[in-house]
SERO-4910 file (N, C-alpha, C, O; in steps of 0.05 Angstrom, whole numbers):
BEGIN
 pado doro    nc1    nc2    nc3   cac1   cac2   cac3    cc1    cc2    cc3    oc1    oc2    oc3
  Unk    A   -277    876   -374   -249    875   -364   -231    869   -388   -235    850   -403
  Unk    A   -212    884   -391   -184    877   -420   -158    868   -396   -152    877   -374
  Unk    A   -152    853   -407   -124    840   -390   -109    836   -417   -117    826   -438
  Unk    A    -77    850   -408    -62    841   -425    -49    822   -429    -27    832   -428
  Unk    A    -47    796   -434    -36    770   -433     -4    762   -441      8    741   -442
  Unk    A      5    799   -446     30    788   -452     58    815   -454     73    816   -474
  Unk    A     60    830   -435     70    861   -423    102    849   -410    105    826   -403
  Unk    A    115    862   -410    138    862   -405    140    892   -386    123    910   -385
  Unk    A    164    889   -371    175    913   -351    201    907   -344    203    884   -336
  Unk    A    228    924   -346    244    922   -338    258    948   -321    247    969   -325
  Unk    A    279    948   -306    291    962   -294    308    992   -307    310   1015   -301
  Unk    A    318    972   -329    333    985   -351    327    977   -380    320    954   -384
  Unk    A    330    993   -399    320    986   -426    337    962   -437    357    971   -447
  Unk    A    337    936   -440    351    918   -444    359    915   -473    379    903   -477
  Unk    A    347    924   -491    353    923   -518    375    953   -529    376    976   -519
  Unk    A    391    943   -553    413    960   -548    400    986   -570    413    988   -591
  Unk    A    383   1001   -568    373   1021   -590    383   1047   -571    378   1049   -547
  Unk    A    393   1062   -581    406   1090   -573    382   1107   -565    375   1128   -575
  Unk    A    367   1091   -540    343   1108   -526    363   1131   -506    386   1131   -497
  Unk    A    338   1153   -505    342   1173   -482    339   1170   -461    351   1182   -442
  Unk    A    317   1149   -460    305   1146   -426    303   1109   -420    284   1094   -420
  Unk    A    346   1103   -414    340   1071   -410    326   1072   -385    317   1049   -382
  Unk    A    318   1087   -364    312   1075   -339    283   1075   -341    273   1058   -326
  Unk    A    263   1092   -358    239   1099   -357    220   1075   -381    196   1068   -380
  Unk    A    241   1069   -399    232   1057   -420    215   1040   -421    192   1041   -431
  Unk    A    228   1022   -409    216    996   -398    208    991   -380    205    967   -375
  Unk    A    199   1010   -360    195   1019   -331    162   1004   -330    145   1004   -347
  Unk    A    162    990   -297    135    997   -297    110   1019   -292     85   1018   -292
  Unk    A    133   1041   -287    112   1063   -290     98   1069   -309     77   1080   -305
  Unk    A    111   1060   -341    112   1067   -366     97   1054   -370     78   1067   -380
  Unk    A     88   1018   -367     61   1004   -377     41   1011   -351     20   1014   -364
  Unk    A     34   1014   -328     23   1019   -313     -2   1048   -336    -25   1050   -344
  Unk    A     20   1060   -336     16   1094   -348      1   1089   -370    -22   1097   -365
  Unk    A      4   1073   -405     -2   1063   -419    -33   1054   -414    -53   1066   -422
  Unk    A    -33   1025   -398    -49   1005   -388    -73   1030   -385    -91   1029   -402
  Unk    A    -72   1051   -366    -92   1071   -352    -98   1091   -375   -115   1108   -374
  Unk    A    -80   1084   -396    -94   1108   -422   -111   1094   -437   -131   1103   -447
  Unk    A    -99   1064   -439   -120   1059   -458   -149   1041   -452   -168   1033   -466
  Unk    A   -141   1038   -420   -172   1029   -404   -155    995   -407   -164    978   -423
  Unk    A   -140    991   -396   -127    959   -399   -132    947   -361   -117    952   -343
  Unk    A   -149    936   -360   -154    933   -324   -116    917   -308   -102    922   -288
  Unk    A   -114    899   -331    -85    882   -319    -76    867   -331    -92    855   -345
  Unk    A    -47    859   -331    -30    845   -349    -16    825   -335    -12    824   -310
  Unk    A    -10    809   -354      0    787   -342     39    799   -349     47    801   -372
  Unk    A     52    804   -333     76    810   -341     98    792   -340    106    783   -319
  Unk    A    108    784   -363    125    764   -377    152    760   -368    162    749   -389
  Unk    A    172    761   -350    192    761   -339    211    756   -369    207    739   -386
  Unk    A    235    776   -370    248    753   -395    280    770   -374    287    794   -377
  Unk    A    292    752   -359    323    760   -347    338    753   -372    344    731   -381
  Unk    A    344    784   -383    355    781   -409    389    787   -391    392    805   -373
  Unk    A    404    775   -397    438    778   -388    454    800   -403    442    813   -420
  Unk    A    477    803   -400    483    830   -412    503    811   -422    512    790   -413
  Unk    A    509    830   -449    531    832   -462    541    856   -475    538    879   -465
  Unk    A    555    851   -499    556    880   -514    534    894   -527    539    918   -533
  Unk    A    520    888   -531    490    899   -549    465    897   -523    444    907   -531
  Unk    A    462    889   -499    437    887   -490    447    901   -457    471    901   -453
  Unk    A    435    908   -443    441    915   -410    430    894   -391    406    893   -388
  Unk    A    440    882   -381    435    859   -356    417    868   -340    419    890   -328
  Unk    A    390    846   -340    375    851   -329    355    821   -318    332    812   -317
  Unk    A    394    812   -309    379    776   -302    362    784   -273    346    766   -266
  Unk    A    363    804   -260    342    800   -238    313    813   -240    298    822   -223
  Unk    A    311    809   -269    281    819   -275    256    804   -257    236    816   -250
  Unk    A    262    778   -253    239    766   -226    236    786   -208    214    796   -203
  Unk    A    259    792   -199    255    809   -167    248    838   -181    236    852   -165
  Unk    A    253    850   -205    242    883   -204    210    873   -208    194    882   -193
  Unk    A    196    847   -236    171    856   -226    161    836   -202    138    836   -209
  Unk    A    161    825   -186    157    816   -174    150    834   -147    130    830   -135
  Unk    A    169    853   -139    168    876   -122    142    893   -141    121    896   -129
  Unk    A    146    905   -171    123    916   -182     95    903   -168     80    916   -153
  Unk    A     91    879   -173     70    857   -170     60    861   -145     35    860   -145
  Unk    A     69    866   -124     76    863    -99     51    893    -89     28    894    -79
  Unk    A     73    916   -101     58    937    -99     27    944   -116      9    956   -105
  Unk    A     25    935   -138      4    939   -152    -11    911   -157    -19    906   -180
  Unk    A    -17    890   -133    -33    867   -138    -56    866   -153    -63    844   -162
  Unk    A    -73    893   -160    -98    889   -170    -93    894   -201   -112    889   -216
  Unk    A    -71    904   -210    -65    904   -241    -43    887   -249    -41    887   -274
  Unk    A    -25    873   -238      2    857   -253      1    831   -232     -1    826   -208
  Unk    A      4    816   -257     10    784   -249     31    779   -267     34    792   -289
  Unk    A     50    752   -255     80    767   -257     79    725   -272     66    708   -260
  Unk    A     94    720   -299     94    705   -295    135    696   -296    148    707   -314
  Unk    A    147    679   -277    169    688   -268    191    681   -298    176    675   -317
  Unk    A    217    681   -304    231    683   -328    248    660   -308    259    668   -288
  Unk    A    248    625   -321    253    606   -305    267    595   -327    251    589   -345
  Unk    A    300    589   -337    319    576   -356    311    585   -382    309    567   -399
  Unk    A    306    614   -387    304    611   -411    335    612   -429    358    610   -421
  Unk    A    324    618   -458    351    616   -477    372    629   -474    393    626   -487
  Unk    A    367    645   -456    387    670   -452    409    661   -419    430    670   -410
  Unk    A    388    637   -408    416    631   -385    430    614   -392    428    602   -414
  Unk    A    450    610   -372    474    588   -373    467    563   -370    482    545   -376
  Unk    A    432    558   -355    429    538   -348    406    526   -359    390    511   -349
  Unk    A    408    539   -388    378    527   -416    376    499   -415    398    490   -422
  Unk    A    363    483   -410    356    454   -416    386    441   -415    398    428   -432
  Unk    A    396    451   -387    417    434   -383    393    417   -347    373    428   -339
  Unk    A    408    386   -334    398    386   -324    383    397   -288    386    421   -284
  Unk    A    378    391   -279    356    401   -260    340    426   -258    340    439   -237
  Unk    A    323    435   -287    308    456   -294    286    446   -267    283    466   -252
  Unk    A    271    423   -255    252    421   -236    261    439   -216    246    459   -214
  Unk    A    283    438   -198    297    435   -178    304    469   -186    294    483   -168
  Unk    A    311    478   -197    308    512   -210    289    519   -214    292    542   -219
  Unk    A    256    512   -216    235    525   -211    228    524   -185    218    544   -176
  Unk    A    232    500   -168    229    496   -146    233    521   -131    217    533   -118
  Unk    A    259    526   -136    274    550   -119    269    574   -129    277    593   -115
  Unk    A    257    578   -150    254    609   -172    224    616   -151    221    637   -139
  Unk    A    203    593   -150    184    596   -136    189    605   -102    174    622    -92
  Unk    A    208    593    -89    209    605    -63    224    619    -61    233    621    -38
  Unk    A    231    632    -75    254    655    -79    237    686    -67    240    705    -51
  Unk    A    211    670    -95    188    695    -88    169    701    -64    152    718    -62
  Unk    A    173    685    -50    158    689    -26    134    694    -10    117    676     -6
  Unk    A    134    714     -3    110    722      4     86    736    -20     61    739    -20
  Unk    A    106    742    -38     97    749    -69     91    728    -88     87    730   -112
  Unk    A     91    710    -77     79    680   -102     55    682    -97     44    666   -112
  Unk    A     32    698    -80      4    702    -93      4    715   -114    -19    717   -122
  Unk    A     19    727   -127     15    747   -155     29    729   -173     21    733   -195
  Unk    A     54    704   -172     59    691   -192     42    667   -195     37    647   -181
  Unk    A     32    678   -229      5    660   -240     23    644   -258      8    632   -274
  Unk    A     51    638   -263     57    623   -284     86    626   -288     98    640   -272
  Unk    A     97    618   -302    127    617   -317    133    617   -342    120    607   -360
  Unk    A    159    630   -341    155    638   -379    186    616   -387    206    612   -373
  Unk    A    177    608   -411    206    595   -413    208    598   -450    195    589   -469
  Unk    A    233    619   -447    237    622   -489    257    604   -487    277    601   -473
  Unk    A    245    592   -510    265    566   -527    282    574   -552    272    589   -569
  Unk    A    301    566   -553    313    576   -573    301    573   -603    279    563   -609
  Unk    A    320    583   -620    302    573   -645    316    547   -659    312    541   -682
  Unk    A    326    537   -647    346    503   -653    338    483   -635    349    481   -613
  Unk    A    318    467   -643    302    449   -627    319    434   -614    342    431   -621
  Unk    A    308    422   -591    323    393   -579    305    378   -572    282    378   -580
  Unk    A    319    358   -551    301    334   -544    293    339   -515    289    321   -499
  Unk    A    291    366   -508    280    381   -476    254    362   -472    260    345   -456
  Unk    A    239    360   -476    211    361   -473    207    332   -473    187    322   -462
  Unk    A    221    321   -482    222    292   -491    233    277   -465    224    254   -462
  Unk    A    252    287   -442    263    289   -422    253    282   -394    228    284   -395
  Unk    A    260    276   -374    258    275   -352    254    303   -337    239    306   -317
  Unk    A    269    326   -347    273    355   -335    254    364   -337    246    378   -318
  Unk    A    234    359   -368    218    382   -373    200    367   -364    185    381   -351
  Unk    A    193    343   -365    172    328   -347    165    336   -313    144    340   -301
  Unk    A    196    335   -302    187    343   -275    188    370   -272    192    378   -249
  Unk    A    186    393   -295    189    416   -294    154    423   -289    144    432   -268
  Unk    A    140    415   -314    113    416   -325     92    403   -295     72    414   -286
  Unk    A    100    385   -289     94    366   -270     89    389   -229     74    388   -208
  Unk    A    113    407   -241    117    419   -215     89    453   -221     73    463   -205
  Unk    A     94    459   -239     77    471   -243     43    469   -249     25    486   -249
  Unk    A     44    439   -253     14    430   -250     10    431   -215    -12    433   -204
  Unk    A     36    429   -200     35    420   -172     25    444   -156      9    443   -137
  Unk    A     34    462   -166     21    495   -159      0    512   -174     -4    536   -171
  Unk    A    -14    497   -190    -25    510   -215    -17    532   -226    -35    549   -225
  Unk    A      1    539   -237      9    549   -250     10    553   -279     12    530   -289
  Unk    A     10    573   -299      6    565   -323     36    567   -334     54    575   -320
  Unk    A     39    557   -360     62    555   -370     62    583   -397     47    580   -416
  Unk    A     78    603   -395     83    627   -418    104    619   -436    127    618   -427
  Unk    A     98    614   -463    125    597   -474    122    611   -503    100    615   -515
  Unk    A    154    618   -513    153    625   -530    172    598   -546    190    585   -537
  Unk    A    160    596   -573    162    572   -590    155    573   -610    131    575   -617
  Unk    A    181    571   -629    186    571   -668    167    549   -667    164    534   -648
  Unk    A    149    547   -698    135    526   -714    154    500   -705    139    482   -697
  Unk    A    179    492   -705    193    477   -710    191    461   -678    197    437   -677
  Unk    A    183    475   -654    179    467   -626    145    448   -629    144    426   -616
  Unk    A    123    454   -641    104    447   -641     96    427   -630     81    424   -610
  Unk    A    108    406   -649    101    383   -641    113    370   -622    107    346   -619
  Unk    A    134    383   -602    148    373   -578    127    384   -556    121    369   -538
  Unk    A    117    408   -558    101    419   -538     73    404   -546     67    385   -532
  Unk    A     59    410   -564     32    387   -556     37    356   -541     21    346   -525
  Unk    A     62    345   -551     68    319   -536     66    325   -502     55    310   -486
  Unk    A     78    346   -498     89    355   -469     63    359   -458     54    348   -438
  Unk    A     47    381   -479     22    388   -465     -4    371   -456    -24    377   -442
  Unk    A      5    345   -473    -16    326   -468    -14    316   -445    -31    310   -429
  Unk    A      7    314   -444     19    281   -418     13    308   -387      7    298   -365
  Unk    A     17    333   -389     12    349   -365    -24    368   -374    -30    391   -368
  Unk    A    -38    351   -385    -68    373   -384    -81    395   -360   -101    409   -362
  Unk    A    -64    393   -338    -76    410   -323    -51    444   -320    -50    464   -305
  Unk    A    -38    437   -340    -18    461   -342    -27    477   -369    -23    469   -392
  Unk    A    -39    501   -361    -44    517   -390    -19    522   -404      3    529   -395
  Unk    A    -23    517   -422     11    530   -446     -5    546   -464    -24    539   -478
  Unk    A     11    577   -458      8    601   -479     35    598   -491     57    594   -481
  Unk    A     23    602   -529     37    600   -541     47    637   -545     28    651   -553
  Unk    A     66    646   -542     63    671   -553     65    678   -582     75    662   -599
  Unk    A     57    697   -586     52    724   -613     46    705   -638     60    704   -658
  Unk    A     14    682   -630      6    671   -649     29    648   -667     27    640   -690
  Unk    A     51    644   -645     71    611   -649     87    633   -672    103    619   -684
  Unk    A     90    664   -684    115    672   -706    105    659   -733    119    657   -753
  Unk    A     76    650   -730     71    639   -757     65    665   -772     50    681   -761
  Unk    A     77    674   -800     60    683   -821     38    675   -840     31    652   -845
  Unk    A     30    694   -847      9    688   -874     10    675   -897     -8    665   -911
  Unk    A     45    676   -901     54    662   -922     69    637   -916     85    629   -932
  Unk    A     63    626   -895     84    595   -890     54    571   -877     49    561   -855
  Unk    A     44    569   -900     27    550   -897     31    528   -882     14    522   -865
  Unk    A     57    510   -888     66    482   -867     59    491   -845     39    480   -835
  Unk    A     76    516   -826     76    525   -811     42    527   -792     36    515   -771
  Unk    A     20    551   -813      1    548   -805    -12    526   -795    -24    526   -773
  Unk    A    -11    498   -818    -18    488   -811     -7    460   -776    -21    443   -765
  Unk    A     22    467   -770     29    456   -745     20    463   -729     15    446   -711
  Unk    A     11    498   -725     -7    516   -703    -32    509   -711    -47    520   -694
  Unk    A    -45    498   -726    -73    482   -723    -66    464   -714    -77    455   -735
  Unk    A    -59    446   -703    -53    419   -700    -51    418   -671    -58    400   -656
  Unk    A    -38    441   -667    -41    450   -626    -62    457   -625    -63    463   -601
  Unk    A    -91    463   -637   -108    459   -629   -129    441   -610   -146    446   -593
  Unk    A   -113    415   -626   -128    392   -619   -115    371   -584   -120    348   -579
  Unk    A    -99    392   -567    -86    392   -554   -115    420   -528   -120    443   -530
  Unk    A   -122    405   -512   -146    419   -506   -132    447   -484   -141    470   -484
  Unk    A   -108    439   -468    -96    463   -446    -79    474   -469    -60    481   -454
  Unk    A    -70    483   -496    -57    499   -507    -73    522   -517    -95    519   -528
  Unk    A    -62    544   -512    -73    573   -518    -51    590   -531    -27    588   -530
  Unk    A    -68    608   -545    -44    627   -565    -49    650   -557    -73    654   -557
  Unk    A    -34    673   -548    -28    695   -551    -33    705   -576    -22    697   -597
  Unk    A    -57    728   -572    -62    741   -602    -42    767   -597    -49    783   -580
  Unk    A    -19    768   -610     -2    789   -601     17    789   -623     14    773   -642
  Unk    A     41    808   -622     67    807   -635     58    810   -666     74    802   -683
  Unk    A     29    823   -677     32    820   -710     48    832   -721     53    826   -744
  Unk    A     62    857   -707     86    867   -727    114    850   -722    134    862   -728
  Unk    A    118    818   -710    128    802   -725    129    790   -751    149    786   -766
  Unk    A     94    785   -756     95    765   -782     86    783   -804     70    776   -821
  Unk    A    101    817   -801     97    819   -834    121    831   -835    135    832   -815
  Unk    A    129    843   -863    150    854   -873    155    878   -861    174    883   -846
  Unk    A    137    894   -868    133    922   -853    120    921   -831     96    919   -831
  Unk    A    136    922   -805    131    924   -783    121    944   -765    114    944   -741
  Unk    A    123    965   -786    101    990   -776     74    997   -784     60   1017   -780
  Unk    A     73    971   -799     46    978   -818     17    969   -806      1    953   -813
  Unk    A     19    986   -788     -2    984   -762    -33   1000   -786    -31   1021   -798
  Unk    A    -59    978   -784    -67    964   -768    -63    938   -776    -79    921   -767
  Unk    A    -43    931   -791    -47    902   -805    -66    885   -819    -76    862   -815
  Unk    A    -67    895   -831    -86    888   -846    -93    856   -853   -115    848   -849
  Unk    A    -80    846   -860    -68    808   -868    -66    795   -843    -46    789   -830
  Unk    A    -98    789   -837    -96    778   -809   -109    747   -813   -125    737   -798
  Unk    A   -101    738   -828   -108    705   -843    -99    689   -814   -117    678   -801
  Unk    A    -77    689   -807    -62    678   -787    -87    683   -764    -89    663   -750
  Unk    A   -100    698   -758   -113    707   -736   -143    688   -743   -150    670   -728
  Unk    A   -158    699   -768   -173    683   -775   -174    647   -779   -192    631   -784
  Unk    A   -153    645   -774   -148    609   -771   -155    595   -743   -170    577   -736
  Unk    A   -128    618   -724   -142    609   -700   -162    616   -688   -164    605   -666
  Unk    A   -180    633   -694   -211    627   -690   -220    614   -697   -243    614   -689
  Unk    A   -214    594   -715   -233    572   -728   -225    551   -722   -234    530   -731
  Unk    A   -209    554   -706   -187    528   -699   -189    521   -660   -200    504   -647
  Unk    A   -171    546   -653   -179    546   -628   -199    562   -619   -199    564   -595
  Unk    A   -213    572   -630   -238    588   -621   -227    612   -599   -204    610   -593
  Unk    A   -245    639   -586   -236    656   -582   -234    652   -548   -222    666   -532
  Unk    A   -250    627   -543   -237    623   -515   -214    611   -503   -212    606   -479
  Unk    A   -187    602   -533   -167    594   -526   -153    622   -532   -130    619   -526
  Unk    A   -157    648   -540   -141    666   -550   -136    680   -530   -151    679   -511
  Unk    A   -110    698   -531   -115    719   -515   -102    742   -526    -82    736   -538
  Unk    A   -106    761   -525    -92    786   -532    -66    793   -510    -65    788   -486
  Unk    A    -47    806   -527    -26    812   -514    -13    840   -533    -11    846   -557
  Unk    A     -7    851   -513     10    887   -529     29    882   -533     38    892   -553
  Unk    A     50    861   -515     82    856   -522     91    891   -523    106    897   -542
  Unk    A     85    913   -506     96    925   -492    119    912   -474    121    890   -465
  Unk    A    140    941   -472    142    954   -492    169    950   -515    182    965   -530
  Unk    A    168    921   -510    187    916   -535    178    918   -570    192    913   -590
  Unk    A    148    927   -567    135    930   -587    133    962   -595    124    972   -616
  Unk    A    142    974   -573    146   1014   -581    159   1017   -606    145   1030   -622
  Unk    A    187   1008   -616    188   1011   -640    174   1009   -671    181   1018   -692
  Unk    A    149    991   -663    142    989   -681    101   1002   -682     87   1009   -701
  Unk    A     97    999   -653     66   1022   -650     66   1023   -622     83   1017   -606
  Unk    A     43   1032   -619     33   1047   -590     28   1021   -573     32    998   -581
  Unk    A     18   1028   -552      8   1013   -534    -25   1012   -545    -35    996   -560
  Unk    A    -32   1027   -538    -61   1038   -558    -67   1021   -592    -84   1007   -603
  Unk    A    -45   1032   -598    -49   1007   -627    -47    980   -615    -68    971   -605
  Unk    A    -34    971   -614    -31    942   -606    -65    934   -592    -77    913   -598
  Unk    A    -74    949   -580    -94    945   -561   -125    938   -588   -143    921   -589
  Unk    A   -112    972   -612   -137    970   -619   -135    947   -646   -153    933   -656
  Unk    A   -110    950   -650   -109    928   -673   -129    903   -674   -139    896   -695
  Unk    A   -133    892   -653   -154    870   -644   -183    888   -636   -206    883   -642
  Unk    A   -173    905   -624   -212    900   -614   -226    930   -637   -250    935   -639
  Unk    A   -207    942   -649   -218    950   -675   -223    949   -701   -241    957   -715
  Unk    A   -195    931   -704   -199    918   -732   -193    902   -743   -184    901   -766
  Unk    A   -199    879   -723   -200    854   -728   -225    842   -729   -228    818   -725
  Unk    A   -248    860   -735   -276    843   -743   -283    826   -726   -303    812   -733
  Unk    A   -269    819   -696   -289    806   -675   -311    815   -670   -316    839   -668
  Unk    A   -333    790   -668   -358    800   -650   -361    805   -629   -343    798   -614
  Unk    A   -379    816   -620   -376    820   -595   -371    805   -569   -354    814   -552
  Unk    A   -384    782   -565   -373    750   -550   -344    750   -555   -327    747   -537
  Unk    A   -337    752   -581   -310    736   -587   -286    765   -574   -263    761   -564
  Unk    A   -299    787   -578   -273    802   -564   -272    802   -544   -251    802   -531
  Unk    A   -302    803   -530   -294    806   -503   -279    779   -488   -271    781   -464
  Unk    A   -277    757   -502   -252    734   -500   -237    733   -504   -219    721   -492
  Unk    A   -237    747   -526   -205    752   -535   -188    767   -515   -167    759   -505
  Unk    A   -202    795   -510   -186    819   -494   -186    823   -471   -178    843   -458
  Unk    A   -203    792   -460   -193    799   -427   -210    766   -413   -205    755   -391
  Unk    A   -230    757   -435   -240    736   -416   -225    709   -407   -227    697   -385
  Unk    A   -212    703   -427   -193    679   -433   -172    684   -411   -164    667   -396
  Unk    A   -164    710   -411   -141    709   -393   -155    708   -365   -149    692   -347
  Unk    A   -172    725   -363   -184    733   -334   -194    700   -314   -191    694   -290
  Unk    A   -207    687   -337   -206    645   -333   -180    640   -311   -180    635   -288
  Unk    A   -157    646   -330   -134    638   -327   -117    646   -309    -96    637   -300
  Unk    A   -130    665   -303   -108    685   -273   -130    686   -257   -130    701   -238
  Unk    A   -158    664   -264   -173    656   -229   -183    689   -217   -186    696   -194
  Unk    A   -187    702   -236   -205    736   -239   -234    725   -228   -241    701   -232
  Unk    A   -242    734   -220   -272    731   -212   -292    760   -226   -316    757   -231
  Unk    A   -275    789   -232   -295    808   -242   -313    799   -274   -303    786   -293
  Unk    A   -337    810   -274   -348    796   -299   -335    814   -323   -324    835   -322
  Unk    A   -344    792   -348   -326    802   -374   -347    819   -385   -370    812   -385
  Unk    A   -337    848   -397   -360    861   -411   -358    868   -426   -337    880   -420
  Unk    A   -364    879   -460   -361    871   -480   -340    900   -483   -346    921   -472
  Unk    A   -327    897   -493   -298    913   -494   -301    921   -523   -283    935   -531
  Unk    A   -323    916   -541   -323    930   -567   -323    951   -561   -305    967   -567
  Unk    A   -358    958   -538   -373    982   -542   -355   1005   -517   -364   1027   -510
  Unk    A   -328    993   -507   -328   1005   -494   -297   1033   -497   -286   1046   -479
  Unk    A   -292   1031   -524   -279   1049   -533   -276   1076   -519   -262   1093   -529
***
């Protein structure tokens, strides 16, 4: 089984690039379509209600398009919901609890398919986490088991292992390997340090973030990758395509093979990487089977 740990879907193409096809782009027909080319069984899809302005298209009711997706296709998408992130009015202002509360029954009869919540932090730290909000935020999602999808600069680190300790029954995925590069050593070493934090997990995803050339698919400079295997081992990892905000820079297919072709996993370790870790985590029951040989 390959599960993608970290897929996006929107209604309309939310990013402002002079596409032909905003309605198809980001569509979930489009990763559905993808997912079935390159043998991907199911993804966890990342909610991000990005708001409109002049450069982006409003797409704050992204809960309800995948959530309806989720709805229809239960045996491939688990939806995790887009709950205060950086992009609303109501970022780590207070009653974020009391706003998941309601984000959760909003969904309804569809909260068997939401496995989690995604929350992007800005890249200018605060004292959130440190808080009463994010306490009974974390707190509410241990209350439903739910996992936590969080995207977070080096500079968040050590606010989230604090957070993640005091709530251990809430998984926290870090996404696209925490934006660490190859060349920001401090950095690497803060994403070792969430190691030692036993419910934190990293998204093996997003490498045409941490290099210069972002098309320079297969990536070769995978040091960053080789750490957290040695660090969190391959049953904290998970693979993620970051479809399809990642089209500009490769396929769905690359992203897929980048890891399970040339990244020198063994065979145990990919088939953890590319679907077992997640499959744990979204409470999958099908068995994991080695996804090297199954090209």
């Amino acid at each position: 089984m390959i599960v993608d740990a970290h897929a996006h879907a929107w209604a309309r193409w939310p990013y402002p690039a002079a596409v032909p096809d905003p309605l198809t782009r980001g569509s979930v027909g489009s990763l559905l379509y993808e997912m079935d080319a390159a043998g991907v069984d199911r993804a966890l899809v990342v909610c991000a209600g990005i708001g409109g302005d002049e450069d982006r298209t409003d797409n704050t009711r992204n809960n309800d398009y995948v959530l309806a997706a989720a709805s229809e296709h239960p045996d491939r998408l688990s939806v995790a919901l887009d709950v205060d992130s950086r992009w609303t009015p109501e970022y780590h202002l207070p009653g974020a609890p009391q706003r998941l509360a309601r984000a959760l029954a909003e969904a309804g009869d569809a909260v068997g398919r939401v496995a989690g919540v995604t929350h992007y932090l800005a890249d200018e730290t605060d004292d959130w986490f440190g808080g009463d909000d994010a306490a009974g935020f974390l707190a509410t999602l241990a209350a439903h088991g739910l996992l936590l999808s969080l995207h977070a600069r080096p500079a968040w680190f050590g606010a989230v292992a604090a957070a993640a300790r005091a709530h251990p029954d809430v998984p926290v995925l870090i996404h696209h390997q925490g934006h660490v590069g190859s060349d920001a050593p401090a950095e690497a070493a803060a994403l070792r340090d969430l190691a030692t934090v036993a419910n934190v997990y990293v998204k093996v995803s997003g490498f045409h973030y941490l290099t210069e050339r972002t098309w320079d698919f297969p990536y070769t400079d995978r040091r960053v990758l080789a750490d957290l295997l040695e660090h969190f081992g391959p049953q904290r990892l998970a693979w993620g395509s970051d479809f399809p905000v990642s089209r500009p820079h490769l396929t769905y297919r690359q992203a897929l093979e980048t890891v399970r072709s040339y990244s020198g996993l063994d065979g145990g370790s990919s088939a953890a990487v590319l679907g077992g870790t997640m499959a744990g985590l979204l409470g999958l029951t099908a068995p994991v089977t080695d996804p090297v040989g199954a090209r």
